[in-house]
C-alpha positions in Angstrom: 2.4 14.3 -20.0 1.9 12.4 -17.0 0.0 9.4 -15.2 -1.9 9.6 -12.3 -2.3 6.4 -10.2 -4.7 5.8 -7.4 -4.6 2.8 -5.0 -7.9 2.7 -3.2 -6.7 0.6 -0.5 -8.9 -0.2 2.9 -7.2 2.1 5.8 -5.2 4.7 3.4 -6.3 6.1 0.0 -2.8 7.4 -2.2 -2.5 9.4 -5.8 0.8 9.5 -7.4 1.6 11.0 -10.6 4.0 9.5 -13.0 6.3 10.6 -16.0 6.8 9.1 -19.6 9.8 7.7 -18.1 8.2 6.1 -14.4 9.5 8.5 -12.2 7.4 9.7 -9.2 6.5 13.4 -9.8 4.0 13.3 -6.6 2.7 11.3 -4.0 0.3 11.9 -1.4 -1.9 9.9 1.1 -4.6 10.1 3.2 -6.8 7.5 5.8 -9.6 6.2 3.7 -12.6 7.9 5.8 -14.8 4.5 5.5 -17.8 5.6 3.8 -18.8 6.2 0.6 -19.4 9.8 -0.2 -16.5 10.6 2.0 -14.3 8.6 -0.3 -14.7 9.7 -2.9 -14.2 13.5 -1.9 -10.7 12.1 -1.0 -9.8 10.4 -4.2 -10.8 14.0 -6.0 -8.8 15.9 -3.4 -5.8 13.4 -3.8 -5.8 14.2 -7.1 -5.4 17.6 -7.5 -2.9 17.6 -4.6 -0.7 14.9 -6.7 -1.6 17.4 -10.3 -0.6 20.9 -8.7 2.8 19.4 -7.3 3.4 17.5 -10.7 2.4 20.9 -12.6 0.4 19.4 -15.2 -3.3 17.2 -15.8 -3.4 13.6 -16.8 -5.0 10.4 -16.7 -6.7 9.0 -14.1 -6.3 5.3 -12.9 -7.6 3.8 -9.8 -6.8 0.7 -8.4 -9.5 -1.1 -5.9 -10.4 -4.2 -4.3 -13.3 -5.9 -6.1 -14.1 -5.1 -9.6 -16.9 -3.9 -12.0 -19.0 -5.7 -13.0 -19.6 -5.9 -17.1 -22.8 -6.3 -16.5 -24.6 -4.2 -14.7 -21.3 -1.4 -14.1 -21.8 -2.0 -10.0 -18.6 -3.0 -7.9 -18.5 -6.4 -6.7 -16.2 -8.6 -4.6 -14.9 -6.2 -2.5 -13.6 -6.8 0.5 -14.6 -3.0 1.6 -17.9 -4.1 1.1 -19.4 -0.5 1.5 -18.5 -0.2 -2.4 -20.6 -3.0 -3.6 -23.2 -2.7 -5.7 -22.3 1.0 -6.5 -21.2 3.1 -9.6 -17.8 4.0 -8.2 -16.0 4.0 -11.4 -19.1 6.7 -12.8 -19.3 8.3 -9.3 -15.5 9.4 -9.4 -16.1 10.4 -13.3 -19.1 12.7 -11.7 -16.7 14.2 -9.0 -13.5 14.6 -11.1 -15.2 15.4 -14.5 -12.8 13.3 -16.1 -13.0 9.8 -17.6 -11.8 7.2 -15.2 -10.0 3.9 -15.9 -10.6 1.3 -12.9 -9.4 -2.0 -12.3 -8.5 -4.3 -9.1 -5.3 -3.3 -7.2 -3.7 -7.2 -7.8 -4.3 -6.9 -11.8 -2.6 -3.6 -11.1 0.7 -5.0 -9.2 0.5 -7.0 -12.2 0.4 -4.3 -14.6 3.0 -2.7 -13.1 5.6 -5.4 -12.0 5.5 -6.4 -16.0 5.8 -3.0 -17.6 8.8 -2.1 -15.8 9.1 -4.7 -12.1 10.5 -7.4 -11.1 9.1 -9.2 -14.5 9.4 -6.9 -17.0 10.4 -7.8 -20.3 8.3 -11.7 -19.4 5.1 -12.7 -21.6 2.8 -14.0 -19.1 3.1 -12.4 -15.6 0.5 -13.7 -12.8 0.9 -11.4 -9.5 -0.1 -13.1 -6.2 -1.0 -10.9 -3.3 -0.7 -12.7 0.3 -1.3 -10.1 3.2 -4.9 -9.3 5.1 -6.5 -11.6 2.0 -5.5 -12.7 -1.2 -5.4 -11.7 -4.4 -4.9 -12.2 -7.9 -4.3 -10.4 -11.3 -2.7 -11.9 -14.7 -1.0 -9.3 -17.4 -0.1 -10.7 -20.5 3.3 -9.0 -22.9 2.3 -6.3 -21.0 -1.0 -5.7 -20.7 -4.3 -6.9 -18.7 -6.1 -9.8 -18.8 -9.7 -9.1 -17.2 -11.7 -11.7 -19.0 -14.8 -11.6 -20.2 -16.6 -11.4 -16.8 -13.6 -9.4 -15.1 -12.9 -12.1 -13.1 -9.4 -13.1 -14.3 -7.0 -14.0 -11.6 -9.3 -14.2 -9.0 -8.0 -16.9 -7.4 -7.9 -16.1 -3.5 -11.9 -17.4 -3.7 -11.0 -20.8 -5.4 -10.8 -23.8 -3.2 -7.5 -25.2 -1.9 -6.6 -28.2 -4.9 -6.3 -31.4 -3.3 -7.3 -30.7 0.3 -6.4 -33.4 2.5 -9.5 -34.7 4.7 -8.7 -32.5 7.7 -8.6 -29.4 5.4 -12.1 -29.7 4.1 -14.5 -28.4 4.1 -12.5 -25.6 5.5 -12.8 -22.5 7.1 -16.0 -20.2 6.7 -14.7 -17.7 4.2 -16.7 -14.2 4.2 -17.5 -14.4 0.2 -20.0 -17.0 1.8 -18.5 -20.7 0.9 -15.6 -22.6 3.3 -12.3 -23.5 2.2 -11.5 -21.0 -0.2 -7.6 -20.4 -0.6 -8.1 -16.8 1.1 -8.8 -18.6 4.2 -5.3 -20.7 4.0 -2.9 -18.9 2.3 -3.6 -15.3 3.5 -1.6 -13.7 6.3 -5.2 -14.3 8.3 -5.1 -17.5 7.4 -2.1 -18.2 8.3 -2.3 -16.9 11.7 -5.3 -18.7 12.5 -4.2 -22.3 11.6 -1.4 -22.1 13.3 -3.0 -20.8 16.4 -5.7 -23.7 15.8 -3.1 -25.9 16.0 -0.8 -24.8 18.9 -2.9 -22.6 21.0 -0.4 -19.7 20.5 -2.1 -16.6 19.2 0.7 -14.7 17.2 1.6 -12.4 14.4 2.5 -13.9 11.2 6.0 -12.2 11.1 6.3 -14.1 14.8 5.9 -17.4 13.6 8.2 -16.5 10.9 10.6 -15.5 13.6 10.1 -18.5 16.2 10.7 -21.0 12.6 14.0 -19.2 11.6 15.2 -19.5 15.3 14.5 -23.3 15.1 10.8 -23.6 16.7 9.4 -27.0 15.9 5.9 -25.8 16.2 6.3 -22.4 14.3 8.2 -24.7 11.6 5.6 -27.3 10.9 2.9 -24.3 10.4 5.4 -22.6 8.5 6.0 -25.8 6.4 2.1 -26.2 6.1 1.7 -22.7 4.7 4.3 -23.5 2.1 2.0 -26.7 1.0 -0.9 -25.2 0.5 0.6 -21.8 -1.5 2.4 -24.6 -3.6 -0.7 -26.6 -4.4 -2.8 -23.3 -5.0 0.2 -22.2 -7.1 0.6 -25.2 -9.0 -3.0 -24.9 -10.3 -2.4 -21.8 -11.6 0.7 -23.0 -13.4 -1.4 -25.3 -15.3 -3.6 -23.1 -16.7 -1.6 -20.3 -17.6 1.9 -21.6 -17.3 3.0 -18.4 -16.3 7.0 -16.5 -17.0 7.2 -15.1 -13.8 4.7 -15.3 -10.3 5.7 -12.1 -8.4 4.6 -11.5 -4.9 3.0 -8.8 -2.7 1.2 -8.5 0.3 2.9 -8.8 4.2 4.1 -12.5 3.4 5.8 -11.7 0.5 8.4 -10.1 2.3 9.5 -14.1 4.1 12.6 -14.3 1.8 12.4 -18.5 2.2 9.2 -18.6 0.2 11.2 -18.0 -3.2 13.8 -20.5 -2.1 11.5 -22.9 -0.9 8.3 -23.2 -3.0 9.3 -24.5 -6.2 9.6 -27.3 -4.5 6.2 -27.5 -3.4 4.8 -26.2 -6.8 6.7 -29.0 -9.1 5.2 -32.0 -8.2 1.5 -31.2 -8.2 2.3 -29.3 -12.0 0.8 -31.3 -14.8 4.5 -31.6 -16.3 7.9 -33.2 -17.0 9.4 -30.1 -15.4 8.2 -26.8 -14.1 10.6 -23.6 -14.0 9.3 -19.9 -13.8 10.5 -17.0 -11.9 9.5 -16.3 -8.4 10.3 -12.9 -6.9 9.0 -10.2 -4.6 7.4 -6.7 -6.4 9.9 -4.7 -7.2 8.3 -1.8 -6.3 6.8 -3.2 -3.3 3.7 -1.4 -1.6 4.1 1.4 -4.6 3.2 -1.5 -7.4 -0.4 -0.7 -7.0 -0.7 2.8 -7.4 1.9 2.7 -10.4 0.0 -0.4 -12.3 -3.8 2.0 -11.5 -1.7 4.8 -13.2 -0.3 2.4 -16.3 -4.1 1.7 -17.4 -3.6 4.6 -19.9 -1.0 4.0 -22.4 1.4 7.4 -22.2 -0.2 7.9 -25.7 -3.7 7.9 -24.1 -2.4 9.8 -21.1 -0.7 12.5 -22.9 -4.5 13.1 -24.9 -5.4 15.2 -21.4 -2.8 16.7 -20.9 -3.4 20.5 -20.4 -0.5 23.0 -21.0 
């Protein structure tokens, strides 16, 4: 029996095939060709590239930005906006004959980081993705939660809580309104204030740089940053009060955010206290395509298995 994961991400597309036990049995990548048709050709090719060198057939998950909608079965919210408001989950049934199990890469970091990550073994997981954009997914003992619109943890398009009156309305974000957290608290984001600030156009893992070597400018951004991830974080901790926030994305790799943010998170928390864990994927970048392959149980998966 295996499970075959696909991450659908915006410049590479990669399969993997998993074992009962998690091990990797195949991987393979490819550039995601931009265009629709093309895609999917790749996603069916991937496949049977990841099958033959696994030796066996099983269950196809895909992980992608955006989701399905309940409603009308169209992609929405994606920011490879070529896939909305078409039947990709049925159009990649149609190419690979197979039934297909779709959900959005962060709810699949979460899927995967609580099955067997950096928060397994932890009721209420809420993953946080901070690279290009920002991203969202909650798993609860162990499993999804999409919501009844498939919306759940989408909360890179929610407005940054408590926005001080330089910070609103904020920037023009390309889902159409200004101020949403994307625009703050992604790597983007964070690139952009600070060069708004101090006229210095640089990477994200620069600033990080010029801050650890003691850069008052690069600090203050730095310090900024850590606000406004705290106050978006803090929401979420209200709501959901989750075991365990794990992190993926480019910025998750700053080793001082888990040291630093609980500090920012606590006082905006509706509580006497606040603890949960804070730690990086443990599977880093492979999270995705491992939570896409988890949407089948290894019951479910095993069911398509061909000897």
């Amino acid at each position: 029996m295996i499970q075959v994961g696909v991450d659908f991400g915006g410049t590479k597309i990669e399969a993997a095939a998993l074992s009962p036990d998690g091990r990797f049995l195949a991987r393979v990548r490819a550039p995601n060709p931009g265009s629709y048709d093309a895609a999917i050709a790749t996603v069916r090719d991937l496949i049977a590239q990841a099958e033959q060198q696994a030796g066996g057939r099983g269950s196809i998950g895909v992980g992608a930005p955006g989701s399905v909608s309940p409603r009308t079965g169209v992609m929405r919210n994606a920011n490879s906006t070529w896939l909305n408001g078409r039947r990709f989950r049925e159009d990649l049934e149609a190419g690979l004959s197979r039934p297909v199990r779709l959900a959005n890469d962060a709810n699949c970091l979460a899927l995967s980081e609580a099955v067997d990550g950096a928060a397994a073994g932890l009721a209420v997981v809420f993953a946080v993705i901070i690279g290009t954009g920002c991203g969202g997914g909650l798993a609860v003992d162990g499993k999804l939660v999409e919501g009844a619109n498939g919306l759940a943890g989408e909360w890179g398009h929610a407005p940054l809580p408590w926005p001080k009156p330089e910070e609103s309305p904020g920037p023009a974000c390309w889902c159409g309104r200004h101020g949403c957290l994307e625009t703050w608290i992604s790597g983007t984001g964070f690139r952009r204030d600070h060069a708004e600030r101090t006229g210095q156009a640089l990477a994200g893992e620069e600033i990080i740089a010029a801050a650890r070597a003691g850069d008052a400018e690069a600090t203050i951004s730095f310090d900024r940053y850590l606000d406004r991830l705290g106050r978006g974080l803090a929401v979420i901790a209200d709501i959901v009060d989750p075991d365990a926030f794990v992190f993926g994305g480019g910025l998750s790799n700053v080793g001082e955010l888990y040291d630093r943010l609980p500090a920012f998170i606590e006082p905006h928390v509706f509580s006497d206290g606040w603890r949960a864990r804070l730690a990086p994927a443990q599977w880093g970048d492979s999270s995705g395509v491992r939570g896409a392959a988890r949407l089948w149980t290894p019951a479910e998966a095993a069911a398509h298995a061909v000897a």
